[in-house]
C-alpha positions in Angstrom: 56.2 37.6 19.7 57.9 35.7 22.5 59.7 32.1 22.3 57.0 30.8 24.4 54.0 31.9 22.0 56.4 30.9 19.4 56.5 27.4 20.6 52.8 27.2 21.5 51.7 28.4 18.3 53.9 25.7 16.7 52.7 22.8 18.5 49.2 24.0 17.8 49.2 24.5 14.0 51.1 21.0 14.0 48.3 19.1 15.6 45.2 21.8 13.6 47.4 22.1 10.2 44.8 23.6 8.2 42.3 25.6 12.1 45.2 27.5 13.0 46.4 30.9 11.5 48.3 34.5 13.0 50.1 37.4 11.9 52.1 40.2 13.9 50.0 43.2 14.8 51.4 46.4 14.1 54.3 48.0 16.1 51.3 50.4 18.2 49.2 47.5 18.9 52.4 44.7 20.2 50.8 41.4 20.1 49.8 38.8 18.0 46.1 37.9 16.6 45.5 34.4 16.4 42.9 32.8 14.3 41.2 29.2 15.7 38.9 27.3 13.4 36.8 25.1 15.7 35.0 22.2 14.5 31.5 21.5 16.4 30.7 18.1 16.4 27.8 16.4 18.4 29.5 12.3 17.5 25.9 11.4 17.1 23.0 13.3 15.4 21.2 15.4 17.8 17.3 16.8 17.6 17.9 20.9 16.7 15.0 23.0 16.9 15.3 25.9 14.4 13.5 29.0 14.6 13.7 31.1 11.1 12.9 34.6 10.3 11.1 35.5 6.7 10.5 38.9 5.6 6.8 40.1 5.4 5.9 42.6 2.8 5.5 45.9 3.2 1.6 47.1 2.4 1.0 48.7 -0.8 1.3 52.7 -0.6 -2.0 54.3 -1.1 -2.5 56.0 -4.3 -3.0 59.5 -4.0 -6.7 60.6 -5.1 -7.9 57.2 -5.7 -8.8 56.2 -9.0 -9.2 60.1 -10.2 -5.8 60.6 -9.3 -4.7 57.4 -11.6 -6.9 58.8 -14.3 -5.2 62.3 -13.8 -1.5 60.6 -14.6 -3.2 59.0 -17.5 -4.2 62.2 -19.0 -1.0 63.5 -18.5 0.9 60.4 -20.3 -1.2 60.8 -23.1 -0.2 64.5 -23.6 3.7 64.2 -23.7 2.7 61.5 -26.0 1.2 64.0 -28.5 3.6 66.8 -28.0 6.4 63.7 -29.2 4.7 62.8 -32.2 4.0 66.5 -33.2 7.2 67.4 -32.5 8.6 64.2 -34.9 6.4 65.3 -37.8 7.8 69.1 -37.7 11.0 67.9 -37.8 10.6 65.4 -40.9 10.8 68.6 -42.9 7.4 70.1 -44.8 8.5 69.7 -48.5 7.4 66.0 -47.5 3.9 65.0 -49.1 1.5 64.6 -46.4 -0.3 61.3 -46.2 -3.9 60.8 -47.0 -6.1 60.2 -43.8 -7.4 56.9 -43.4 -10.8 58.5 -42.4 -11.4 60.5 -45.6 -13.4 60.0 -48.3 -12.1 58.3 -51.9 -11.2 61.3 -54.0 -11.3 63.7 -51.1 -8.5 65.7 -49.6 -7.2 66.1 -46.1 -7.7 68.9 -44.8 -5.0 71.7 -44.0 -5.5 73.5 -40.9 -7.4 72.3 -37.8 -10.3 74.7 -38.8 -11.7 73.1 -41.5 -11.8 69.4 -39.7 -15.7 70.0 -39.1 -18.1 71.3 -41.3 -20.1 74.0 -40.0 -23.6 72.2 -41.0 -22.3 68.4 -40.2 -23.6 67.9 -36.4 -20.9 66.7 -33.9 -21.5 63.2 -31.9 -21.3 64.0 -28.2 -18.5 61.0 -26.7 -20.1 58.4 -24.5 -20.7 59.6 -20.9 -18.9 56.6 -19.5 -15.8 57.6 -21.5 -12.6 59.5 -20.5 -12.3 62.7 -22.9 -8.9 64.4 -23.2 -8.8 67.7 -24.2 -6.0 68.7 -27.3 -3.4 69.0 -27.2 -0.9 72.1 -28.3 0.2 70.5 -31.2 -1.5 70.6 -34.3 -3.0 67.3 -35.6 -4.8 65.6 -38.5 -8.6 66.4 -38.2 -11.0 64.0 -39.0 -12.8 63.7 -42.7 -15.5 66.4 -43.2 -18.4 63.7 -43.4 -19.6 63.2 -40.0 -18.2 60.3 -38.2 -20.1 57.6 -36.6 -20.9 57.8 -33.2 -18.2 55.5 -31.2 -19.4 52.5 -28.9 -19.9 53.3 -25.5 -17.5 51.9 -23.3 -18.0 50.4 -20.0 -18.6 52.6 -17.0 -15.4 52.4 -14.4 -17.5 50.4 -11.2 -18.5 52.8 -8.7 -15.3 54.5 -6.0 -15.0 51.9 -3.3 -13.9 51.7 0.3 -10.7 50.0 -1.0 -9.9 51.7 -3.2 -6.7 52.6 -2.2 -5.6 48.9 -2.1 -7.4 48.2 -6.2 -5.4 47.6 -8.6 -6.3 49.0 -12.2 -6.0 47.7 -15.5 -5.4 50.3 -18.7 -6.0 49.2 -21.9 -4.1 51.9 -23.9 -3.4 51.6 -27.8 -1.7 53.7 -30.0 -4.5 53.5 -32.7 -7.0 54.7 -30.2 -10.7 55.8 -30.9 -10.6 59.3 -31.8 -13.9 61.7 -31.6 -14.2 64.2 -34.4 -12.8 67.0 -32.4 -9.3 64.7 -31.8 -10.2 63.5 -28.3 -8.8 60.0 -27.4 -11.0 57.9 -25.5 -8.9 55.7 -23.0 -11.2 52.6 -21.4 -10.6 52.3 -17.5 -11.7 48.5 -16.2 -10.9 48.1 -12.2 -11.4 44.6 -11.2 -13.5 43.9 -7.8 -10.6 44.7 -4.7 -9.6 41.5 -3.2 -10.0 41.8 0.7 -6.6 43.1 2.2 -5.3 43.0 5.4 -5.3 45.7 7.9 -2.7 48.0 7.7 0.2 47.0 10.1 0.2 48.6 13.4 2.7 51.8 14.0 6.2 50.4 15.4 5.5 46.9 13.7 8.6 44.8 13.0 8.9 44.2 9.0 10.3 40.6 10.0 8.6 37.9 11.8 9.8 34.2 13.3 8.6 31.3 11.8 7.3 28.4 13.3 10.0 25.9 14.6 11.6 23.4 12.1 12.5 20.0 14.0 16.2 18.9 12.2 18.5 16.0 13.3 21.9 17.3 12.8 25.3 15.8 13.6 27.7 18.9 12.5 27.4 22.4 13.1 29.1 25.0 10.9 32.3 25.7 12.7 33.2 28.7 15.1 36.1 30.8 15.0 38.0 31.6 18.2 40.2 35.5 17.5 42.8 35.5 20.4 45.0 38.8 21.0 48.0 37.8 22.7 50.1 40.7 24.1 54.1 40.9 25.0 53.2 40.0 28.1 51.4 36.3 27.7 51.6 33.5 29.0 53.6 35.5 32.3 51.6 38.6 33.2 48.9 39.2 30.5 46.0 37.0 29.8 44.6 37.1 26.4 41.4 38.5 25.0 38.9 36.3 23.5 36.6 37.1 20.8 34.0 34.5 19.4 33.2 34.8 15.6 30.4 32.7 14.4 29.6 33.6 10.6 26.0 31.8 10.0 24.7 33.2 13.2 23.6 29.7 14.8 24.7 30.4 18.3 23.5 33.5 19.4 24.2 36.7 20.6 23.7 35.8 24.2 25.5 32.3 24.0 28.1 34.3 22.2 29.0 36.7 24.8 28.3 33.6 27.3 30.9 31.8 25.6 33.2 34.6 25.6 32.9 35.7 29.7 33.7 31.8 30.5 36.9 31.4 27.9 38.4 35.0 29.2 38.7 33.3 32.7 40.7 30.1 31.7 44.0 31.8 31.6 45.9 31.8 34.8 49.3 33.5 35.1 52.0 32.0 33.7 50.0 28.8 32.2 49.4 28.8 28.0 45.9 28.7 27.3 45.2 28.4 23.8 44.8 24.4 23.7 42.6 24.4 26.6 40.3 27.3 24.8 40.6 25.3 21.9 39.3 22.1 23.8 36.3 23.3 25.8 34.5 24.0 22.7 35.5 21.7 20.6 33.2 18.8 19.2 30.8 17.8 22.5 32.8 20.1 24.7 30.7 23.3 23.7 27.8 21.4 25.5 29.0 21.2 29.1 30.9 24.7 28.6 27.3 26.3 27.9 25.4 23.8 29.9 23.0 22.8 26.6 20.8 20.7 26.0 18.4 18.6 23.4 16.2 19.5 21.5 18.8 22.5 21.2 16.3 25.8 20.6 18.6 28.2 18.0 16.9 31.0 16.6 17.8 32.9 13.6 19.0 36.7 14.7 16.9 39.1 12.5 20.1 41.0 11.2 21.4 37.8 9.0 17.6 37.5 7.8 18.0 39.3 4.6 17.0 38.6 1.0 21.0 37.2 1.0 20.7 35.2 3.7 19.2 31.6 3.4 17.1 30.5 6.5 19.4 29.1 9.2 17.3 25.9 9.0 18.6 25.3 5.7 22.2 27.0 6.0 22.4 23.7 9.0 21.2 21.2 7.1 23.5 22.2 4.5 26.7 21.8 6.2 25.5 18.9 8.3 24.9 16.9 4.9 28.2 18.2 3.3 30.6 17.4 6.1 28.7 13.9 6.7 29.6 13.2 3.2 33.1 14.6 3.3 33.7 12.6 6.5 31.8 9.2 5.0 34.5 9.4 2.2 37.8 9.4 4.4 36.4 6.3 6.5 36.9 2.9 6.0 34.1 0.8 6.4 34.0 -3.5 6.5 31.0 -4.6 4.4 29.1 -7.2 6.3 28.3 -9.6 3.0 31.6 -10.1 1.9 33.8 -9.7 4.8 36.2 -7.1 3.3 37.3 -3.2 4.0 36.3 -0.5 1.8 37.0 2.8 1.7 33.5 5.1 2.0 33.8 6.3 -1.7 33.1 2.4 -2.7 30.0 2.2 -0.2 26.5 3.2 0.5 25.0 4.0 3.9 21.6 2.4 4.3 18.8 6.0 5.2 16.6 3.9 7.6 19.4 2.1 9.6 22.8 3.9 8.6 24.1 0.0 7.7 27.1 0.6 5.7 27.9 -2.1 2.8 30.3 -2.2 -0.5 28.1 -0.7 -3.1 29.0 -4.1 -5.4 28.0 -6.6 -2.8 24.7 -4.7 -1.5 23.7 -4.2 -6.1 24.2 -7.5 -6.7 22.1 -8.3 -3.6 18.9 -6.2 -4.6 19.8 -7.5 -8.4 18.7 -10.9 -7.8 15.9 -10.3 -5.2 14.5 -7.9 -8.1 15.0 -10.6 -10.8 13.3 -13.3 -8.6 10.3 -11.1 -8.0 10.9 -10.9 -3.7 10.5 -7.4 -4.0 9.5 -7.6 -0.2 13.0 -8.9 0.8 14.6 -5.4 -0.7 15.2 -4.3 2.8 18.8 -4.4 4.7 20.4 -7.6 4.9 21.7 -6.7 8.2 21.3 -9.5 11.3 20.2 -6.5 13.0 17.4 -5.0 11.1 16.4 -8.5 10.0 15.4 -9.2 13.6 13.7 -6.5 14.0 11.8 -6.8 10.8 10.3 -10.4 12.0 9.1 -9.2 15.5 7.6 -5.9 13.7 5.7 -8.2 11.3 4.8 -10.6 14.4 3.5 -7.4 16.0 2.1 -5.4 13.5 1.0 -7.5 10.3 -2.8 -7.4 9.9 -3.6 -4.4 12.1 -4.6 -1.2 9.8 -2.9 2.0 9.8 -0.5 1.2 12.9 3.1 -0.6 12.8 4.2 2.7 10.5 7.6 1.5 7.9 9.4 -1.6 8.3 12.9 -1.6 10.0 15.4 -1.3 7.6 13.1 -0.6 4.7 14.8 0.6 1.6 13.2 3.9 -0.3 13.2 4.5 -4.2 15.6 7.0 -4.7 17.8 5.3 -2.5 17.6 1.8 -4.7 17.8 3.8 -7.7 21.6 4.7 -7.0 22.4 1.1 -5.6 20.4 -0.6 -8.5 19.9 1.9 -12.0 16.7 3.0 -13.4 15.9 -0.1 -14.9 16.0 -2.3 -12.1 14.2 0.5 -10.0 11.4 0.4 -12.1 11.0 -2.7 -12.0 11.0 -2.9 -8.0 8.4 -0.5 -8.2 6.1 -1.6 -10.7 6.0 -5.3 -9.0 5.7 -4.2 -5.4 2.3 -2.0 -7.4 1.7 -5.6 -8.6 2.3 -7.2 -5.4 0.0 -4.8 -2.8 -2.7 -5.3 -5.5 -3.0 -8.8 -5.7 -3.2 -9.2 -1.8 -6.1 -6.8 -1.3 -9.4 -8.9 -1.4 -11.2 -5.5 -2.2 -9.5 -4.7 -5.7 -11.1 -6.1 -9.0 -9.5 -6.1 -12.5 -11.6 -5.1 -15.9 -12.4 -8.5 -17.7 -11.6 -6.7 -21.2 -8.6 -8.6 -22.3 -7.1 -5.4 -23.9 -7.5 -3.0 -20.7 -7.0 -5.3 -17.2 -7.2 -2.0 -14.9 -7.2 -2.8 -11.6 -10.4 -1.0 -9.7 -10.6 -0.4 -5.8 -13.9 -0.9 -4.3 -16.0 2.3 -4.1 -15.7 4.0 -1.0 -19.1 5.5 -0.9 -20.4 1.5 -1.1 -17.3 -0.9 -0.5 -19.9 -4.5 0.0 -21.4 -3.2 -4.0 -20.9 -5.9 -6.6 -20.8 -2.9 -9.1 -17.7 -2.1 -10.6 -16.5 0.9 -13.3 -13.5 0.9 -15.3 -12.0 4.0 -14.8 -10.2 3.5 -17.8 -12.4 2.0 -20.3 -16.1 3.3 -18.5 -17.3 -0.8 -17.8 -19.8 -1.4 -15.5 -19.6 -5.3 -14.8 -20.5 -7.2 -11.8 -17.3 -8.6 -9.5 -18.5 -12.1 -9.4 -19.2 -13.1 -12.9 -17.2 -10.5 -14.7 -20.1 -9.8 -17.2 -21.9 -7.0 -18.0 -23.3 -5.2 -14.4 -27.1 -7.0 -14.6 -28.2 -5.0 -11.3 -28.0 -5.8 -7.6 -31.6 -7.6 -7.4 -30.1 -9.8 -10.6 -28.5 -12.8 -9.6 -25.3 -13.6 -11.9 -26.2 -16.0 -14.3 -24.5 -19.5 -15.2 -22.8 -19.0 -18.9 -24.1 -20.9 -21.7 -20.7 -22.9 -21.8 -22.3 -24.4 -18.2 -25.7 -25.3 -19.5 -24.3 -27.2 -22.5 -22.3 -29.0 -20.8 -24.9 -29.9 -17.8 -27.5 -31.1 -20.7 -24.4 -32.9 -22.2 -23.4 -34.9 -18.8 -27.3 -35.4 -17.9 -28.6 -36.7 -21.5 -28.8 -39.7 -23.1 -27.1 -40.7 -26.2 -29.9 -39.1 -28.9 -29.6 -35.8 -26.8 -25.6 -36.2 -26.8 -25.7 -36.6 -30.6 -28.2 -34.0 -31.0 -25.8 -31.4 -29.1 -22.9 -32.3 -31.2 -24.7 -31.8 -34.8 -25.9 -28.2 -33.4 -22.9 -27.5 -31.9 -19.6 -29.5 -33.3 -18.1 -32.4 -31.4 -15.3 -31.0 -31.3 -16.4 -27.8 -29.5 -18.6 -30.4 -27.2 -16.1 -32.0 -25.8 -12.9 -29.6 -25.3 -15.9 -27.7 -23.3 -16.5 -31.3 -21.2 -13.2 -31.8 -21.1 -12.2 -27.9 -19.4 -15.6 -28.6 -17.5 -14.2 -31.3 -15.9 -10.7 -30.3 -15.3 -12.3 -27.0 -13.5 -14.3 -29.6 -11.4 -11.4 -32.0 -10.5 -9.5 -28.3 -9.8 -12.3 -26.9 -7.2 -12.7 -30.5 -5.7 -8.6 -30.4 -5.3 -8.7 -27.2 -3.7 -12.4 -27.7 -1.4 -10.0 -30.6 -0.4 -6.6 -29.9 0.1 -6.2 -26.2 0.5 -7.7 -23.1 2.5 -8.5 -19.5 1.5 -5.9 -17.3 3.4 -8.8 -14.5 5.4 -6.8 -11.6 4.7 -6.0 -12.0 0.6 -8.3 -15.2 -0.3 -5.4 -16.8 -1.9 -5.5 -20.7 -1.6 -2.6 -22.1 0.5 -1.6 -25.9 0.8 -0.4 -27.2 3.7 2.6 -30.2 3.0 3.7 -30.5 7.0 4.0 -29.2 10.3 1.4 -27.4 12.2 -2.2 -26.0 11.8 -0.7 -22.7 12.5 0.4 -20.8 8.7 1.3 -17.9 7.5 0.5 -16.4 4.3 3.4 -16.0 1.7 2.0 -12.8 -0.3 -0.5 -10.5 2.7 1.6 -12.3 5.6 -1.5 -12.6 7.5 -1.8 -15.5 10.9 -4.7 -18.4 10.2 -5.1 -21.4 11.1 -5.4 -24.2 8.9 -8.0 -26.2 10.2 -11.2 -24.0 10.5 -9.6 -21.1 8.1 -9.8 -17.8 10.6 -7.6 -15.1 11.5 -5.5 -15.5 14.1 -2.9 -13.6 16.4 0.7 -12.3 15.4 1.8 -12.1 18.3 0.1 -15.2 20.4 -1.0 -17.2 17.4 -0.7 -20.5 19.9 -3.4 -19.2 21.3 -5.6 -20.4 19.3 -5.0 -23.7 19.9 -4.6 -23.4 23.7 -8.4 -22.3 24.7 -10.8 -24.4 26.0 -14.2 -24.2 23.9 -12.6 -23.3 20.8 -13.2 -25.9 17.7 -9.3 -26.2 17.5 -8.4 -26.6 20.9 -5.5 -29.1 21.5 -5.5 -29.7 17.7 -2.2 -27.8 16.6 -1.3 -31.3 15.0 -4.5 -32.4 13.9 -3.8 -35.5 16.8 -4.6 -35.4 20.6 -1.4 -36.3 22.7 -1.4 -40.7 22.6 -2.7 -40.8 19.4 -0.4 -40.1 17.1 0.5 -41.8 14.2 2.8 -44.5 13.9 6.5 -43.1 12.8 6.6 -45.2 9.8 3.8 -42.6 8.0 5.5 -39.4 8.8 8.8 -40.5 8.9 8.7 -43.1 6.3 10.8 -41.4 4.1 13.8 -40.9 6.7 12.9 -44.6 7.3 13.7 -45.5 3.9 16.9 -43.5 3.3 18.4 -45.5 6.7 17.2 -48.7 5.1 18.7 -48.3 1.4 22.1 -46.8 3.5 21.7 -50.0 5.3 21.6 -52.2 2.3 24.3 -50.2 0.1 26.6 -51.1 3.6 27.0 -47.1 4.5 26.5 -46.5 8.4 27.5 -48.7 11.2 25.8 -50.9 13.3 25.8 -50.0 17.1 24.5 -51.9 19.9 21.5 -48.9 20.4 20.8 -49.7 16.2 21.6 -48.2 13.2 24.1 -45.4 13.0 24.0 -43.6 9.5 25.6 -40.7 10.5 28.9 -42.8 10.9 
């Protein structure tokens, strides 16, 4: 190794401590090998198309013969059985006292030699024909008793050969306490299941691998390439160096590879030290230009790194991507936009949906006390950014079905979870249940005090007054929340009503009657709740209107006809109670023929109302400054800003 590699190598691992590595070759080879550790980073995350490759089976062999065949290795399983037992009894020695057979009669003996297992006069029971007979075996063996033995129960007949039978699988049901005919024959009971349909067998030449279809990834990082260099006695002066291009997941190709390779070989001009420059043209965003790529960046998975091993390349990517996004997120120092201060990334979460970065303290104690106060809606970024974008996407998109997709800057469970704990998570998610519930018009509740399940309208019949607990199986009617009487049945007044009615409409002697059958006291508290309930509905006929999209009753204090629903978020106007538009709701109010028109403030332009009755209170305040001598006089009036 020269001075001048010396020196370049030196400035290199100085700037790279931990990317640059070489050792001497030996004394044949005179050179150096240098190892480069490249990082690929994209600055941004970039749409990666991934193609990965899964093994596919390999069919099933066909079994020679079939199911004779099978039945063939059976038979021969069963004999080296029989040899091994017989074989275990000789050597136990014969001084032993030979067991009783279980099969013999009480006071009889066991027979000695296979000759006298069977009488001579006792007929023998033929086996089933649907039974598999094995003939004995070498070995001698315990006969059966000299009574004749019961016939044994026919077995099942195998189902008849099929075409695929080469494909079936078999089920053996072998026990060592078999049935046994008289002449020591086990029978062994063959059941083969219907064949499932199989595939046709693969064409001659067929790969054992195939490609999967595409995976769609956004990825920032890309596992990192190694760059080998040889550099001989003769560089930087008269010898170039050569190049080779290690990639170890197998992201960028064989072709790219080589590619990569061809263009790096003809940076070196005599004279001139290279290494930095082949460092820098594939470095981070550089590898783009060098290889001309572009997004969505196609990689495909080379079928040599797809083994059992090997995890997909889709997964090795996103892997890495996470990890270094992590490591990196760590070692940065972010300044959290709620309380104004640095903080290293250890001490910080980055938002999913926006990648907003606050101080994990500031952004709990945030979500803490919009959880506590029940605005589970407001658990979204606090960012300026996404919180503009949040009100034009609600302008836009609240009351239109199934389009506007997830709010900007929307914040998921998991992710709360780790800002907020379990507890607090759980309670996010059980009152944002609560919340969706209560705005939809369409969703009932069971009347039974001890079960309150809410109940969807049926989607076979959604405009049905007929609704069934799925909890606690009541039928009831929607409207009265009594027992279902039937859609020709109208709902009927409760008695409560009719005692009351006779009550208000009677004259004393029918009063006093009504409160001897019934108790004054009950009499009145129901007049009394009667008449509350009436003032209530009169209040609210009066003062308020049904929001269109979750029939809630909304007030209006001041300000225009135009409002806006604090639980469904849904446009009406306040004046004849319909829908209106998100996104022109002045509309409304601008269009000639419509009830409403030039009515925004319930007042045609030169008619107003005098100041002093909606500004009576402001009038007021100025007069009591006025008279407490705050404020200055001016020759325009009073000051009391002064």
């Amino acid at each position: 190794m020269n001075e001048q590699q010396t020196d370049e190598l030196l400035a290199l691992s100085a700037i790279f401590e931990d990317g640059v590595s070489w050792k001497l070759l030996p004394p044949k080879d005179k050179g150096v090998e240098v190892r480069i550790k490249v990082e690929v980073d994209w600055e941004e995350e970039r749409e990666v198309e991934v193609w990965d490759w899964e093994e596919v089976a390999e069919p099933l062999a066909a079994e020679e013969g079939g199911v004779e065949g099978l039945i063939k290795r059976v038979e021969g399983l069963d004999v080296k059985q029989k040899e091994k037992e017989g074989t275990e009894a000789e050597g136990r020695g014969k001084s032993r006292k030979r067991p009783r057979r279980r099969g013999a009669r009480a006071g009889g003996k066991a027979p000695r030699s296979p000759t006298d297992a069977v009488s001579p006069s006792s007929p023998t029971p033929a086996p089933a024909p649907s039974s598999l007979t094995h003939p004995p075996s070498a070995t001698p063996r315990s006969p059966p008793p000299r009574s004749p033995a019961p016939a044994p129960a026919p077995a099942p007949a195998p189902p008849p050969p099929s075409q695929h039978r080469t494909s079936s699988i078999l089920t053996l049901s072998l026990t060592k306490s078999g049935v046994a005919t008289p002449e020591g024959h086990r029978l062994v009971h063959l059941s083969s299941p219907p064949p499932p349909p199989t595939a046709p067998p693969p064409e001659e030449g067929k790969k054992e691998e195939k490609e999967k279809g595409p995976r769609l990834l956004r990825l920032r990082y890309l596992p990192p390439l190694e760059l080998v260099v040889r550099l001989g006695e003769g560089y930087p002066v008269s010898e170039g160096p050569a190049v080779r291009v290690v990639d170890e997941v197998g992201w960028l190709g064989g072709e790219r590879i080589k590619e990569l390779e061809r263009k790096l070989g003809e940076v070196w001009q005599p004279g001139d030290e290279c290494l930095w420059m082949l460092h820098d043209l594939i470095a981070n965003s550089s590898l783009l230009t060098t290889l001309s790529l572009t997004f969505p960046l196609v990689l495909h998975q080379s079928p040599s790194s797809s083994s059992s091993s090997c995890a997909p390349l889709s997964t090795s990517l996103l892997s890495h991507s996470s990890q270094t996004l992590s490591t990196t997120f760590s070692l940065t120092t972010f300044s959290c936009p709620l309380c104004l201060t640095t903080h290293k990334g250890s001490s910080c979460i980055r938002l999913t949906s926006c990648s907003h970065v606050f101080c994990t303290p500031c952004l709990s104690s945030y979500f803490t006390l919009l959880i506590t106060e029940g605005l589970v809606r407001g658990v979204t970024c606090p960012d300026t950014e996404c919180t503009r974008k949040r009100v034009r996407w609600e302008r836009e998109w609240v009351g239109r079905e199934g389009e506007g997709g997830r709010r900007p800057g929307e914040v998921g469970e998991e992710e709360l979870v780790r800002v907020v704990g379990r507890e607090m998570g759980d309670r996010w998610r059980v009152m944002g249940e609560k919340l969706r519930v209560e705005s939809d018009p369409s969703i009932s509740f069971c009347p039974r005090t001890t079960c309150l399940t809410a109940i969807p309208a049926p989607t076979d019949d959604p405009t049905t007054n007929l609704r069934l607990c799925p909890s606690c199986s009541f039928a009831f009617c929607q409207l009265c929340l009594h027992t279902w009487h039937g859609s020709h049945t109208p709902c009927s007044l409760p008695q409560s009503g009719a005692i009351v009615s006779a009550w208000l409409e009677g004259g004393e002697k029918e009063k006093e009657g009504l409160e001897r059958r019934y108790g004054r006291g009950n009499v009145r508290r129901l007049v009394e709740r009667w008449e509350e309930e009436r003032a209530n509905r009169e209040w609210l006929e009066g003062a308020t209107v049904a929001c269109p999209g979750c029939r809630v009753s909304v007030e209006k204090s001041q300000g225009c006809s135009h409002m806006q629903c604090a639980r469904c978020n849904t446009h009406f106007c306040f004046r004849c109670g319909s829908r209106i538009s998100a996104t022109e709701p002045y509309r409304h109010f601008s269009t000639p023929g419509l009830p409403c028109f030039n009515k925004l403030f319930d007042f045609r332009a030169g008619e107003e109302p005098p100041v002093e009755e909606w500004l009576g209170e402001i009038l007021e305040e100025d007069v009591r400054q006025a008279e407490q001598g705050e404020g200055e006089w001016h020759g325009e009036g009073w000051n009391p800003f002064v």
